[in-house]
GUVEX-874166 format. One record per residue: residue in one letter; x, y, z of N, C-alpha, C in turn. Coordinates in steps of 0.05 Angstrom, whole numbers. Atoms other than C-alpha are relative to their C-alpha. Layout:
N
 residuo     nx     ny     nz    cax    cay    caz     cx     cy     cz
       A      X      Y      Z      X      Y      Z      X      Y      Z
...
end
This chain:
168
 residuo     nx     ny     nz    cax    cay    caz     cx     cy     cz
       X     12    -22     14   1591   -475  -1162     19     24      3
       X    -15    -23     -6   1633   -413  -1177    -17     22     13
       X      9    -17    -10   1621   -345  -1159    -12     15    -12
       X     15    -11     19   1591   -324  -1220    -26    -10     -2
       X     29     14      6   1541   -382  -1223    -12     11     30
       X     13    -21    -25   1524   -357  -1151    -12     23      0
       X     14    -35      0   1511   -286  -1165    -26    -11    -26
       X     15      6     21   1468   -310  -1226    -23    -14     18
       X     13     19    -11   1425   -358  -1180    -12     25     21
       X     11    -18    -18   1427   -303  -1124    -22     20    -17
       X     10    -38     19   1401   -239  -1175    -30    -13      0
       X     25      8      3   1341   -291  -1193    -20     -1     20
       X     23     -1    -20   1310   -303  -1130    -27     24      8
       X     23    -22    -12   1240   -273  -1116    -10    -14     28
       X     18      6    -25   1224   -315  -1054     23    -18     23
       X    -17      7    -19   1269   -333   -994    -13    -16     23
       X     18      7    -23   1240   -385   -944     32    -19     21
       X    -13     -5    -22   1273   -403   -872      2     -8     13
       X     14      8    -22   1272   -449   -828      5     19     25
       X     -1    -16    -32   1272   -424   -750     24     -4     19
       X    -26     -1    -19   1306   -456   -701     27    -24    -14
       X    -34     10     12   1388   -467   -715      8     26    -23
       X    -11    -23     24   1378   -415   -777     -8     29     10
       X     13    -28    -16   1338   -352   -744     10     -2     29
       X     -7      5    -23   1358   -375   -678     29    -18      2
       X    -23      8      0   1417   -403   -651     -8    -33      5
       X     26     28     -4   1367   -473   -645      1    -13     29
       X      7      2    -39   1372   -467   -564    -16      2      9
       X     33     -5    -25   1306   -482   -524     10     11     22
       X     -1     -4    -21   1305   -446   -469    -28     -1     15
       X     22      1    -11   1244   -472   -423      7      7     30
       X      3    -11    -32   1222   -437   -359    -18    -20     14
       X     28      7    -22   1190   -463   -299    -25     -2    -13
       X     34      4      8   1126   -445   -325     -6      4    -20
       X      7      4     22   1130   -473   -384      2     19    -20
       X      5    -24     16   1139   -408   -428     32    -15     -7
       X    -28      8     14   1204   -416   -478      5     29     -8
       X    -20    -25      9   1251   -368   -494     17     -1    -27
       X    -18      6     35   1286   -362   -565     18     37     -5
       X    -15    -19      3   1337   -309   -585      4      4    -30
       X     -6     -4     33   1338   -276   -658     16     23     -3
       X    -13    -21      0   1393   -235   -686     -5     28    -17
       X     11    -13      8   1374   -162   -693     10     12    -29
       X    -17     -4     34   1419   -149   -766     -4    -29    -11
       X     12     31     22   1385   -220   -790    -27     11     -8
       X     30     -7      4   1316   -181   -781      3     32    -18
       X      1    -22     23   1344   -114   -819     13     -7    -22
       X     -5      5     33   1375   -157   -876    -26     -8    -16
       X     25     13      7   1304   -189   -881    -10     28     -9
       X     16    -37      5   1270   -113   -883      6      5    -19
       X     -9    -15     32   1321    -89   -938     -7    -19    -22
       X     12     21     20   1304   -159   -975    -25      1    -16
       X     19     -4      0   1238   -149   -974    -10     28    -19
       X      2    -27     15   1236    -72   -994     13     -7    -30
       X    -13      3     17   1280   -100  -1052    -13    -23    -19
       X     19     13     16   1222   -145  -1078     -8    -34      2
       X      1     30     -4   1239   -210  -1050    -20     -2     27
       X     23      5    -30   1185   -244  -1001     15    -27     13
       X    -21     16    -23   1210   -282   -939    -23    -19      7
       X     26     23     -9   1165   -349   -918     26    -15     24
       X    -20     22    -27   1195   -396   -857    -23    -17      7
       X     18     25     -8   1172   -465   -842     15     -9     20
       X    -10     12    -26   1185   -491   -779    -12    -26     14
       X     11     33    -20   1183   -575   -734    -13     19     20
       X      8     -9    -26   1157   -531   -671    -16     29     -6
       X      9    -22     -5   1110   -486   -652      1     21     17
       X    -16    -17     -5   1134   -422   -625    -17     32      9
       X     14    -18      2   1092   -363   -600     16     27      3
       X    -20    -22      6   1159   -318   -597      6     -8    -31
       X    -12     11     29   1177   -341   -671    -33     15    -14
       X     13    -14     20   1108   -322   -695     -3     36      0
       X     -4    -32     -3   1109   -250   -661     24     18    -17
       X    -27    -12     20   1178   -240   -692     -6     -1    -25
       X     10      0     25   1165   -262   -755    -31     16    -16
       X     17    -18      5   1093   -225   -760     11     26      6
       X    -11    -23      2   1135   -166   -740     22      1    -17
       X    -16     -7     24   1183   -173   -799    -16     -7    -23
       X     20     -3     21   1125   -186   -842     -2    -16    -21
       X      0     14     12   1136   -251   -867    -24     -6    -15
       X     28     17     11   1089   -276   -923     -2    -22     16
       X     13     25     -2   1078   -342   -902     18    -13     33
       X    -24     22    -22   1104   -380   -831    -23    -20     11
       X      5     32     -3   1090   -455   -825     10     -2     26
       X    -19     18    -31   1092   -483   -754     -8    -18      3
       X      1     30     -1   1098   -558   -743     -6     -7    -12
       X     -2     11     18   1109   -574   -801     28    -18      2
       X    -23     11     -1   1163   -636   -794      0    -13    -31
       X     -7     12     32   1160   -651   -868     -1     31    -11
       X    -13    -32      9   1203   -591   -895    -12      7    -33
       X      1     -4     28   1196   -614   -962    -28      3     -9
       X     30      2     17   1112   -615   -965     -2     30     12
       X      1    -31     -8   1129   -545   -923      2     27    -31
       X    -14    -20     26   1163   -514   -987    -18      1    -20
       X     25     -3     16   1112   -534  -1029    -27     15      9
       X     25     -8     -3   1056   -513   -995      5     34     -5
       X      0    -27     -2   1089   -441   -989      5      6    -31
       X     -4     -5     22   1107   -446  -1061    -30     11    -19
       X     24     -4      1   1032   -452  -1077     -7     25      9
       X     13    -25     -8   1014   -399  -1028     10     26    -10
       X    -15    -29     11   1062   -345  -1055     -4     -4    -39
       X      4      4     27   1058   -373  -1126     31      8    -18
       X    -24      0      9   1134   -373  -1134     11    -28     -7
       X    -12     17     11   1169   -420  -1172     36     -6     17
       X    -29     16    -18   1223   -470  -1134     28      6    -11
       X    -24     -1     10   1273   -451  -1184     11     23     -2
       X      3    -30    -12   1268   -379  -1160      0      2     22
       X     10     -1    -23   1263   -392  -1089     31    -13     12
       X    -14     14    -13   1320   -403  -1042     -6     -8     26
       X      4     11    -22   1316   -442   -981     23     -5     22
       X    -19     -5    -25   1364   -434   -915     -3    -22     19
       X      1     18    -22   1374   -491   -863     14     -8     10
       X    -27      6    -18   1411   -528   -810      5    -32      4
       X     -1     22    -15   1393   -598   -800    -20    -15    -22
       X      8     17     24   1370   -666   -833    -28      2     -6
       X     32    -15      9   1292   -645   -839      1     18    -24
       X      6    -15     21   1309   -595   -888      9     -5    -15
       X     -1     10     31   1340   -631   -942    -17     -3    -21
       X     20      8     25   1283   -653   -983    -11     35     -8
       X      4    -34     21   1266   -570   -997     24     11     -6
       X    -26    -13      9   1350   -558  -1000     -1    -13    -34
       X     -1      9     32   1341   -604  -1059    -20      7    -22
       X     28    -13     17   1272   -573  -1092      8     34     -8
       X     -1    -29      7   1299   -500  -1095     29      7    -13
       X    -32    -14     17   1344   -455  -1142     24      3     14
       X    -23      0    -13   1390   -444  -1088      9     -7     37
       X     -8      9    -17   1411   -480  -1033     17      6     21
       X    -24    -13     -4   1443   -449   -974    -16    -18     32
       X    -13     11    -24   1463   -475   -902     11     19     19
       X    -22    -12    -12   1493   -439   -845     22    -13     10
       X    -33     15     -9   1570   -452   -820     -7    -27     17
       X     -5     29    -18   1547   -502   -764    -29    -19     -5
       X     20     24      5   1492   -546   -803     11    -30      9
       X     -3     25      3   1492   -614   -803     21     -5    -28
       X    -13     15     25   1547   -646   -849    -17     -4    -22
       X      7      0     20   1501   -665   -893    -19     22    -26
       X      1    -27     15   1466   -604   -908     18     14     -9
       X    -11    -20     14   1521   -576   -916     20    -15    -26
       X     -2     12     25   1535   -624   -974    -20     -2    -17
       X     22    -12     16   1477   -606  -1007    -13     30    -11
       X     11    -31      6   1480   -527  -1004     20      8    -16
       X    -13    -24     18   1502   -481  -1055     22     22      7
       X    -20    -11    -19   1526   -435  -1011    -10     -2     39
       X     -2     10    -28   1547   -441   -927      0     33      1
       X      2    -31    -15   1539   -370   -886     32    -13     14
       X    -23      4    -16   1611   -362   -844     -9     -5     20
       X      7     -1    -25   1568   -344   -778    -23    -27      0
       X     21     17      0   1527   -396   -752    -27     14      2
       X     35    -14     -1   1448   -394   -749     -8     16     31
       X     -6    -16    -33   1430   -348   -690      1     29     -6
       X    -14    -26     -1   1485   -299   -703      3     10    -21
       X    -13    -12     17   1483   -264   -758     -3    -10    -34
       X    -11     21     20   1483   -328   -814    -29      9    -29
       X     22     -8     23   1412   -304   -848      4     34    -12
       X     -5    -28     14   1438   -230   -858     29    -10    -19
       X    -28     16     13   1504   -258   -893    -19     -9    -28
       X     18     11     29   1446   -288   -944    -13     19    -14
       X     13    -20     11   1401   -225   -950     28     17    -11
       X     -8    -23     13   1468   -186   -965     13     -6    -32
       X    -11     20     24   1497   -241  -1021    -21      5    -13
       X     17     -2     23   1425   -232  -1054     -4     35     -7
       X      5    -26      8   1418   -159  -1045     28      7    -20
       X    -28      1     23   1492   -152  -1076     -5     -4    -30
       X     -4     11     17   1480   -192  -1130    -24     19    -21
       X     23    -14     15   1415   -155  -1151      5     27     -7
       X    -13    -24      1   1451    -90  -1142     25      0    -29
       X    -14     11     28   1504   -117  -1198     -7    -21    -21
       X      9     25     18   1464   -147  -1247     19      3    -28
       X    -12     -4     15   1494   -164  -1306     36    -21     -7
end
């Protein structure tokens, strides 16, 4: 895909969904003694999401694991919709598609690993961060440079805010 059909694909998007861990996180458990988990999200991944948002696009994330730091974060960036344990990505995308009432060919989808193929292939634009799985990342549109974790979902919010900023 060039860089034209990209910005064209980016400008359309009204609905951005996410998975969690590998793309919001760097997809490292960290379990304590007593059972409590630890997860790390990067804080310029959660103000590209904010300016996204203000800019008309709505953010959804489906996630294999349930997460009671992942839903605090995400209810504090004000996601429409977050799916937990959901290991079927692709009946994930749909269901949020329904709930938001956005169309798949408007909607891009972000991921790291072989679970999220079947919604990389249902949505207008397909994106991956740097250290997916090989095969995702033969299936995405566009790759982030940074991996998931660090940085790799603001790299996406600024390619769509861009693009919306130069329409045309």
């Amino acid at each position: 895909m060039n860089h034209s059909q990209l910005q064209d694909k980016a400008r359309s998007l009204n609905l951005l969904i996410l998975d969690v861990d590998g793309v919001l996180t760097d997809g490292r458990l960290w379990l304590m003694d007593d059972g409590s988990e630890l997860k790390s999200f990067h804080v310029r991944d959660g103000l590209g999401l904010r300016l996204l948002m203000d800019a008309g696009v709505e953010v959804a994330a489906v996630s294999g694991r349930k997460s009671r730091a992942v839903r605090e974060r995400l209810a504090e960036l004000n996601f429409s919709v977050i799916l937990e344990g959901w290991q079927d990505k692709g009946a994930g995308l749909a269901h949020i598609l329904t709930t938001t009432r956005h169309e798949a060919q408007y909607s891009a989808y972000m991921g790291d690993d072989l679970p999220d193929i079947p919604a990389l292939k249902k949505v207008g634009m397909a994106c991956a961060v740097a250290d997916a799985a090989p095969e995702v990342r033969a299936c995405a549109d566009w790759i982030s440079q940074t991996p998931g974790g660090y940085g790799a979902v603001r790299e996406l919010c600024d390619l769509i805010l861009h693009a919306r900023r130069h329409e045309g």
